[in-house]
Steps between C-alpha positions, in 0.01 A plus 500: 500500500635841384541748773200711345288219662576487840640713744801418758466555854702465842342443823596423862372363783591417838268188623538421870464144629449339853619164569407283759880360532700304330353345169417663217185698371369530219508842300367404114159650556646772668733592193242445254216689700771802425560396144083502455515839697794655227288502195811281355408204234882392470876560595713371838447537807788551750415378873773542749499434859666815753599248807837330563331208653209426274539422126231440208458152320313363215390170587212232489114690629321187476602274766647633810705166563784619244514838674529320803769255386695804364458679817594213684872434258599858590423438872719224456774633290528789707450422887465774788701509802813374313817630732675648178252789428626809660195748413254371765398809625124430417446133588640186372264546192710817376788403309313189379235745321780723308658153344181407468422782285818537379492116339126602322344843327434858639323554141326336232462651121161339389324574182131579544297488147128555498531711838617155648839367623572229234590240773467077403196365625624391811703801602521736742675835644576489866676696788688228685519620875785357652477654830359346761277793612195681305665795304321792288692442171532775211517391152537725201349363184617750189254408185656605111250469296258612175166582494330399173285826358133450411446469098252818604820729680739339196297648212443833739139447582 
């Protein structure tokens, strides 16, 4: 489509999140809910996450067991209380959470078509909490995008 057609636009939005804990919660409708609100029919979306100890993750929505067997791998790969971490000054669950997040994503780049994220049928966008305590989370999701013109605004009606 020539650029006559459709017009470019760049929003941003900061979407905050409450988790319960550690696990991860689910964002999609969330993101799309702001992709429906931008007018946008197609283009990326960028979705980053503004926390050290939380991190984003596309993964399986339709059963929770292979959330929970991811959750429980990183549990497992990277334990609390081990006697080597030096930055314990807020719990045992501190350092664990920034290798935690370091190891996955603080953003995604997703493209959205039809004012939809063009996720499989089985995926999902989540914050993964990996604190052990509720938090307020902030995540900032930064659409690019086109909006198609009407036939009745492209001929100048």
């Amino acid at each position: 489509m020539s650029s006559s057609h459709c017009t470019c636009v760049f929003l941003h939005e900061t979407l905050s999140v409450r988790t319960a804990g550690k696990g991860t919660v689910e964002v999609t409708d969330a993101v799309n809910e702001a992709l429906r609100a931008s007018g946008l029919t197609r283009g990326t979306v960028t979705v980053f996450c503004c926390h050290t100890s939380c991190s984003l993750v596309l993964m399986e929505n339709a059963d929770l067991s292979a959330r929970q067997d991811l959750e429980a791998f990183m549990e497992r790969l990277v334990p609390e209380d081990e006697p080597y971490f030096v930055h314990t000054m807020e719990g045992a669950d501190d350092m664990p959470s920034h290798i935690k997040m370091a190891l996955t994503r603080s953003a995604e780049v997703i493209p959205f078509d039809q004012g939809r994220l063009s996720l499989g049928t089985w995926q999902g966008l989540f914050l993964w909490e990996h604190r052990a305590r509720p938090h307020s989370r902030q995540i900032v999701v930064s659409i690019h995008g086109v909006a198609e013109r009407s036939k009745s605004d492209r001929n100048g009606v």
